[in-house]
C-alpha positions as CSV (number, residue, x, y, z in Angstrom):
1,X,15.0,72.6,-29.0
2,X,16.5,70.2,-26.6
3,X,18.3,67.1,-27.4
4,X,16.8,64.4,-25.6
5,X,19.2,61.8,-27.4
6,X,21.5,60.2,-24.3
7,X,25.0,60.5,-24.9
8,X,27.4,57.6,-24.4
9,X,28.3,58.7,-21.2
10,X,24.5,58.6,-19.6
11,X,23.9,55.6,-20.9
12,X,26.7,54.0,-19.0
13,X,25.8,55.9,-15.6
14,X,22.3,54.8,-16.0
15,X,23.3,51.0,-16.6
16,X,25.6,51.4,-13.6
17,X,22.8,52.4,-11.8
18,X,20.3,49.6,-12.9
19,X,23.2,47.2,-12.1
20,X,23.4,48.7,-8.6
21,X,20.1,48.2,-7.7
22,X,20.0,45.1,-9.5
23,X,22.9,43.9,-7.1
24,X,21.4,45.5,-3.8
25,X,18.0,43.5,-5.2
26,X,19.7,40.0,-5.5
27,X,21.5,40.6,-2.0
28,X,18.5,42.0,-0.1
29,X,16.3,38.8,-1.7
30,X,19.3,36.1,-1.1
31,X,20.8,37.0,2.3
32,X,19.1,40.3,3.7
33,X,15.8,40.6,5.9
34,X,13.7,40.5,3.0
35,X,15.3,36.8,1.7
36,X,13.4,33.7,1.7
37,X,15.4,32.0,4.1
38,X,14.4,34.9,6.7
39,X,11.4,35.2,5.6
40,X,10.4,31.6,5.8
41,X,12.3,32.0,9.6
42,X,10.2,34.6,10.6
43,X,6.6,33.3,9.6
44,X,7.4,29.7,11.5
45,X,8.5,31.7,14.4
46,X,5.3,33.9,13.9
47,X,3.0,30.6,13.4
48,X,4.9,28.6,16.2
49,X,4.2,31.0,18.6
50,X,0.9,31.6,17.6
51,X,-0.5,27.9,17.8
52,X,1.5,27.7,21.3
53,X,-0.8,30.6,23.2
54,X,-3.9,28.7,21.2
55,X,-2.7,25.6,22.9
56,X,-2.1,23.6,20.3
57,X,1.1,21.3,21.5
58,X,0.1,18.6,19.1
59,X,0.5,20.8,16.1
60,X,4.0,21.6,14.1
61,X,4.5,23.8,11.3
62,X,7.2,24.3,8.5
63,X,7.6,27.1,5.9
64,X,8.0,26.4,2.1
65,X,8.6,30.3,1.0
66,X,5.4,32.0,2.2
67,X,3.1,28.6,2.2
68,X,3.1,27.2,5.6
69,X,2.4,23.1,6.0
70,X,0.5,21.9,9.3
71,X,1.2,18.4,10.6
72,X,0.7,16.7,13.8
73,X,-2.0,14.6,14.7
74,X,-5.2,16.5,15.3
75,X,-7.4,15.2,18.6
76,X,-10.7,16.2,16.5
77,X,-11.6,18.1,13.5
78,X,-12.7,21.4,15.8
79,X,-8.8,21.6,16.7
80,X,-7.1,20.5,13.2
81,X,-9.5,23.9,12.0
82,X,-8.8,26.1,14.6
83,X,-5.1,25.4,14.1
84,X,-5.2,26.0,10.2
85,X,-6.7,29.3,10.7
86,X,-4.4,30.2,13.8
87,X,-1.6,29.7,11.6
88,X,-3.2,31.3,8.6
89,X,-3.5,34.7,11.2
90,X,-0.8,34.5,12.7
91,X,1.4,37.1,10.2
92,X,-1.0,39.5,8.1
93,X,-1.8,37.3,4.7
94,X,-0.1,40.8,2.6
95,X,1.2,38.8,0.0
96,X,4.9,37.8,-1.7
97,X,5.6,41.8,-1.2
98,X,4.1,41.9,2.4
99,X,5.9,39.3,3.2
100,X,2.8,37.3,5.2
101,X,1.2,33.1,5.0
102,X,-0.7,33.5,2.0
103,X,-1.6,30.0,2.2
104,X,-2.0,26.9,4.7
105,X,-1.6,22.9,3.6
106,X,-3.3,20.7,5.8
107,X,-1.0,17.6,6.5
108,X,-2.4,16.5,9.3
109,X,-3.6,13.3,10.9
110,X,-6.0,12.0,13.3
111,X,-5.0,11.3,16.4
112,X,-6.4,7.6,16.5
113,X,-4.8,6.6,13.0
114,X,-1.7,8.2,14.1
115,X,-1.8,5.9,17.2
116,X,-3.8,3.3,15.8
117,X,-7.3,3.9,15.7
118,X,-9.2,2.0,19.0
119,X,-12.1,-0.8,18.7
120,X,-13.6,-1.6,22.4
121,X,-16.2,-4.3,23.7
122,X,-17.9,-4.1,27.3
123,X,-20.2,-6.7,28.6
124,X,-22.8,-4.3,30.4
125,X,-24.3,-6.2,34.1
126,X,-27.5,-7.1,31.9
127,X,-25.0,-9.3,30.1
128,X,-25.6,-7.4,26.6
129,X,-22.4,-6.5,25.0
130,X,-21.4,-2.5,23.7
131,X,-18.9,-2.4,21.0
132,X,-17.6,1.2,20.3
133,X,-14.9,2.8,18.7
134,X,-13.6,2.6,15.0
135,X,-14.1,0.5,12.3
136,X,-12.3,0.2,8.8
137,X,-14.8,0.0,6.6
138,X,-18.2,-0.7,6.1
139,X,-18.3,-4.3,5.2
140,X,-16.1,-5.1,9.0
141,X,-18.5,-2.7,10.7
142,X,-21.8,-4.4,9.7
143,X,-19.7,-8.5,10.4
144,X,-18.6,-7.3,13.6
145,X,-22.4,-6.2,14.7
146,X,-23.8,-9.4,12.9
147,X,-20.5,-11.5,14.9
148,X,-21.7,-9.8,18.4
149,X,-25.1,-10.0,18.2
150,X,-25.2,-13.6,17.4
151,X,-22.4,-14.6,20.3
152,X,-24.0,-13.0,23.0
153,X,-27.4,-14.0,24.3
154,X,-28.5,-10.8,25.5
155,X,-27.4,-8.8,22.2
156,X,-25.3,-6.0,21.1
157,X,-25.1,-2.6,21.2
158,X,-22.7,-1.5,17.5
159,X,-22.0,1.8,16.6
160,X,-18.6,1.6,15.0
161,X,-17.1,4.9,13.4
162,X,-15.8,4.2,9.8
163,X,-12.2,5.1,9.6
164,X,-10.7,3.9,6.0
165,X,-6.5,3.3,6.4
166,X,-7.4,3.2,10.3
167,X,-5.6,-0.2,10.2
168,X,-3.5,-1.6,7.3
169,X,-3.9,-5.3,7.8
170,X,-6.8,-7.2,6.0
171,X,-6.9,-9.6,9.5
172,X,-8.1,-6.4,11.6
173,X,-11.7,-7.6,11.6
174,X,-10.7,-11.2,12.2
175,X,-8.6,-10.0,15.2
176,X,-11.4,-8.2,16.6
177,X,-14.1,-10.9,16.3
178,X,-11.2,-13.1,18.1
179,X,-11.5,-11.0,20.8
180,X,-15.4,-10.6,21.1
181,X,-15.6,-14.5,20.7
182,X,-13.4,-15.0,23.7
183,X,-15.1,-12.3,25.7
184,X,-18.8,-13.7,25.0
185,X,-17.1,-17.0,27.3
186,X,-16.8,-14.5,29.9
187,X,-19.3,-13.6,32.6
188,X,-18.2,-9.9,32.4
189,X,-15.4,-8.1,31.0
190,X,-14.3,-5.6,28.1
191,X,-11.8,-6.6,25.4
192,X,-9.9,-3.4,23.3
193,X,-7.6,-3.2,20.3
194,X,-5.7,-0.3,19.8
195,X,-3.6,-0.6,16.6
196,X,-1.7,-3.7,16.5
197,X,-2.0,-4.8,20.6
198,X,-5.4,-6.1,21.8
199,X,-6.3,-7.0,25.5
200,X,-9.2,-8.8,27.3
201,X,-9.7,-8.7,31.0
202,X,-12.4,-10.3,32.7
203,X,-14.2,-13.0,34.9
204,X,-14.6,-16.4,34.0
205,X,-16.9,-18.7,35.3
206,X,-14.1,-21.7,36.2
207,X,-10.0,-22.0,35.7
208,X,-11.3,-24.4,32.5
209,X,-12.8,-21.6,30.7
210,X,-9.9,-19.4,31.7
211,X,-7.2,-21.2,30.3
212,X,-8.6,-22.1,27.0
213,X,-9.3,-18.4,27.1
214,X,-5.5,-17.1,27.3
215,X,-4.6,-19.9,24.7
216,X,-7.1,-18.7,22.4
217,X,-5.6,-15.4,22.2
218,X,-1.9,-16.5,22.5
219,X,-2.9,-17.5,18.5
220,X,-4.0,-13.6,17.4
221,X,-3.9,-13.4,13.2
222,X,-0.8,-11.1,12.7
223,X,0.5,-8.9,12.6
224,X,-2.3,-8.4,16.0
225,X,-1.7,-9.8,19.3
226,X,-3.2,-10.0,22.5
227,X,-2.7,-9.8,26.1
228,X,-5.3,-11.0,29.0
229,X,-5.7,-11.3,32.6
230,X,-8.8,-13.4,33.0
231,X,-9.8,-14.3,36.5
232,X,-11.9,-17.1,37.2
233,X,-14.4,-17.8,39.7
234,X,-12.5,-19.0,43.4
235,X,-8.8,-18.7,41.7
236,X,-5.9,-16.7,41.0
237,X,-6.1,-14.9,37.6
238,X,-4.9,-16.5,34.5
239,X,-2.4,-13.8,32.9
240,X,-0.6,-12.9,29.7
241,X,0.8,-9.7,29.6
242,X,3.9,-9.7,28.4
243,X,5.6,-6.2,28.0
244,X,5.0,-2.8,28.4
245,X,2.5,-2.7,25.4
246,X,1.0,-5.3,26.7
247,X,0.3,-3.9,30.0
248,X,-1.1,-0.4,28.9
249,X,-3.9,-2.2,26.8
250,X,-4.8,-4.0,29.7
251,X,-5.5,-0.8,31.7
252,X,-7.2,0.6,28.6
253,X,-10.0,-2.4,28.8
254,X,-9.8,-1.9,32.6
255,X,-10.7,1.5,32.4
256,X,-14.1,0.9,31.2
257,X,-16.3,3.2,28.8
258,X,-17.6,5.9,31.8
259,X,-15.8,9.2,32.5
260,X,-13.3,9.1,35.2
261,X,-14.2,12.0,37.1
262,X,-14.1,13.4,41.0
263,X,-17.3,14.2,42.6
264,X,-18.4,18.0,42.3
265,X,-16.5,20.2,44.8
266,X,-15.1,17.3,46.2
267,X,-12.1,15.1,46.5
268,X,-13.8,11.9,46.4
269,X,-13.9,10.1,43.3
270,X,-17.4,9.4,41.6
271,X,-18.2,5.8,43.1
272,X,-17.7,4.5,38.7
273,X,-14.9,5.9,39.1
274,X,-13.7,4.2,42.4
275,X,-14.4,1.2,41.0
276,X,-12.6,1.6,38.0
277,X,-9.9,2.8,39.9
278,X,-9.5,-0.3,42.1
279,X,-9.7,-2.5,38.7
280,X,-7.0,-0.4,37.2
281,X,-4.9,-1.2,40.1
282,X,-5.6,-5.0,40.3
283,X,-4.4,-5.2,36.4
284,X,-1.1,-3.4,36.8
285,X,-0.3,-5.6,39.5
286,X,-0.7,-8.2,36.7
287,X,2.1,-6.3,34.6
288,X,5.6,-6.7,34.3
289,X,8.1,-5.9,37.3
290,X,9.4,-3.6,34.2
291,X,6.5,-1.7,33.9
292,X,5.8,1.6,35.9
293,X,2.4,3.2,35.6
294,X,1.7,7.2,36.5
295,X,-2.1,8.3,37.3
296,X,-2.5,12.3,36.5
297,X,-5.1,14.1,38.0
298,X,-6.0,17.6,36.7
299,X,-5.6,20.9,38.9
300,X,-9.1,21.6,38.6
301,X,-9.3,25.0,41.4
302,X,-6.4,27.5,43.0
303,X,-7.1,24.7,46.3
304,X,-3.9,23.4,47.0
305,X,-5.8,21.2,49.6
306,X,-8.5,19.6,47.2
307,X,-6.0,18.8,45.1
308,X,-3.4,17.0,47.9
309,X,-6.3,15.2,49.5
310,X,-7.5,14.3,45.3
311,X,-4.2,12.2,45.1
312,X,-4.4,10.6,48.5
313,X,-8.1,9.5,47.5
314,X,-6.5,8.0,44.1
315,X,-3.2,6.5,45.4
316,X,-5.2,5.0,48.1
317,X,-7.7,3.3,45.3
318,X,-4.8,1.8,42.7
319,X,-2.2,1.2,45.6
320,X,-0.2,4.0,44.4
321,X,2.0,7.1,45.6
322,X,2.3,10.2,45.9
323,X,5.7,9.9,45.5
324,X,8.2,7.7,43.4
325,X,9.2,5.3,45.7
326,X,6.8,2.4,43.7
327,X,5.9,1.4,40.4
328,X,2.9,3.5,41.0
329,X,3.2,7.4,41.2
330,X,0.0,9.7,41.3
331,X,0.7,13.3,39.9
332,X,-1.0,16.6,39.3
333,X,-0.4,17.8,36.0
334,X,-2.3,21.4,34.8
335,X,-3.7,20.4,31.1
336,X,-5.3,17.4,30.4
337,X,-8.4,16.3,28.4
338,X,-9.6,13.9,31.5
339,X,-10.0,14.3,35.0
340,X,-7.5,11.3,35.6
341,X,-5.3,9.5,32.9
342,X,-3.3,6.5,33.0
343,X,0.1,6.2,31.4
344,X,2.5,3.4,31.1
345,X,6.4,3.4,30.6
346,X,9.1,1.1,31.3
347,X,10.8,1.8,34.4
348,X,13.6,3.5,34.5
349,X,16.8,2.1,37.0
């Protein structure tokens, strides 16, 4: 019969043994390939990468172990989902042993709260007003449709999108009634507020009406303030825009609610979009000498020709270059949401 019983010296070799691989365990886990630190290193490489050839520039990612967190702000809830389950794919899901995501946390915002969500107000030519954009809650949505269709005789188009925590301040519907009162003096115009800066350009029927206008606003309920360049009827505009901020909300109301787009095939702006052009221009010429504005127009085609004589057409419309020699450069840029874009920054020099 054998003795199975270990003897003292065994049990010593096998405890040395344990203790080894106990040792090579810890070190493997704590500094090796298989440690969290790599690990963690590897996925958000993995992940980075991944939402990078989806196209997803507006999307970051950080590893806590094998749980990775998204955050960014999301242009629409079809791209915050598509980026969840990119980075969810982007390592096989195996597990703590596999060493894959095994899980996604959604931290991400939307784009408009991140940047302040946008309320807008255009006086169509039948003189009846369209208010779109975002609202912060029911009760301001339904006063704000109530406010616009009594203020302008020919009525209101509403549909505002409820965004709660779009806006912080309690005064954000009285800032944008402010707004839509002053517009419903003009004879046509559009009005915006985007976040905390608000703008209202339009025609006025005399320099009176004008002026009172621009005062009016120079009082916005704060945190909210406004800028305006108000032209009236046989005399130079009446303007207050003071800064850089000031300046790109009054090329948002300028740009009015239609797609900017080039016609089909062709270099030629759509003749919406020439106007809106030319109105673009006339407000930036209203902006600070600090102020520097650049147009981007997409590549659309492999023509190198289209797209040379596409940012002659536009330069030519907002008084604008091709080059950087003025305040206003026009550029072809290769992604973009938008045929043309308008961007303001302070200028540099």
């Amino acid at each position: 019969m054998v003795d199975l019983a270990m003897t003292p010296r065994i049990q010593k070799t096998l405890l040395m043994a344990a203790g080894i691989v106990l040792f090579t365990a810890v070190i493997l886990f704590s500094f090796g390939p298989f440690s969290v630190g790599a690990i963690e290193t590897r996925l958000a490489a993995g992940a980075r990468e991944a939402l990078t050839l989806r196209g997803h520039d507006w999307a970051s990612v950080r590893m806590d172990g094998q749980r990775a967190i998204l955050t960014g702000a999301a242009p629409d809830d079809e791209a915050r989902a598509d980026a969840l389950a990119t980075v969810l794919a982007s390592t096989w899901s195996g597990g703590v042993v596999a060493g894959g995501v095994t899980r996604v946390v959604d931290e991400t915002l939307e784009a408009r709260l991140q940047s302040g969500f946008i309320f807008r107000a255009d006086v169509a030519m039948n003189g009846r007003v369209l208010v779109r954009g975002d609202a912060t809650d029911a009760g301001a949505r339904d006063a704000i449709a109530s406010y616009a269709a009594a203020n302008f005789p020919q009525g209101a188009d509403t549909d505002l999108t409820l965004v709660p925590g779009g806006s912080a301040s309690p005064d954000w519907e009285e800032a944008a009634k402010r707004l839509l009162g002053q517009l419903a003096r003009l004879d046509r115009g559009a009005a915006v507020l985007r976040g905390e800066q608000g703008a209202l350009v339009g025609d006025a029927p005399n320099p009176q009406v004008a002026q009172s206008v621009s005062q009016a606003l120079g009082t916005m309920p704060e945190p909210f303030r406004a800028a305006s360049v108000v032209t009236p009827s046989g005399a130079p505009a009446v303007v207050r825009v003071e800064d850089v901020a000031a300046c790109s909300a009054v090329i948002l109301a300028a740009q009015g609610t239609e797609t900017l787009r080039f016609e089909r095939a062709g270099s030629a702006p759509s003749p919406f979009t020439s106007v809106a052009l030319r109105r673009v221009g006339r407000m930036f010429a209203a902006c600070p000498d600090g102020a520097a504005m650049t147009v981007s127009i997409r590549r659309e085609s492999d023509d190198a020709e289209l797209d040379s004589d596409r940012i002659a057409e536009v330069a030519s419309l907002v008084g604008g270059s091709v080059t950087e020699d003025t305040r206003i450069s026009v550029v072809l840029v290769d992604s973009q949401d938008s045929a043309i874009s308008f961007a303001i920054a302070t200028l540099e020099g």
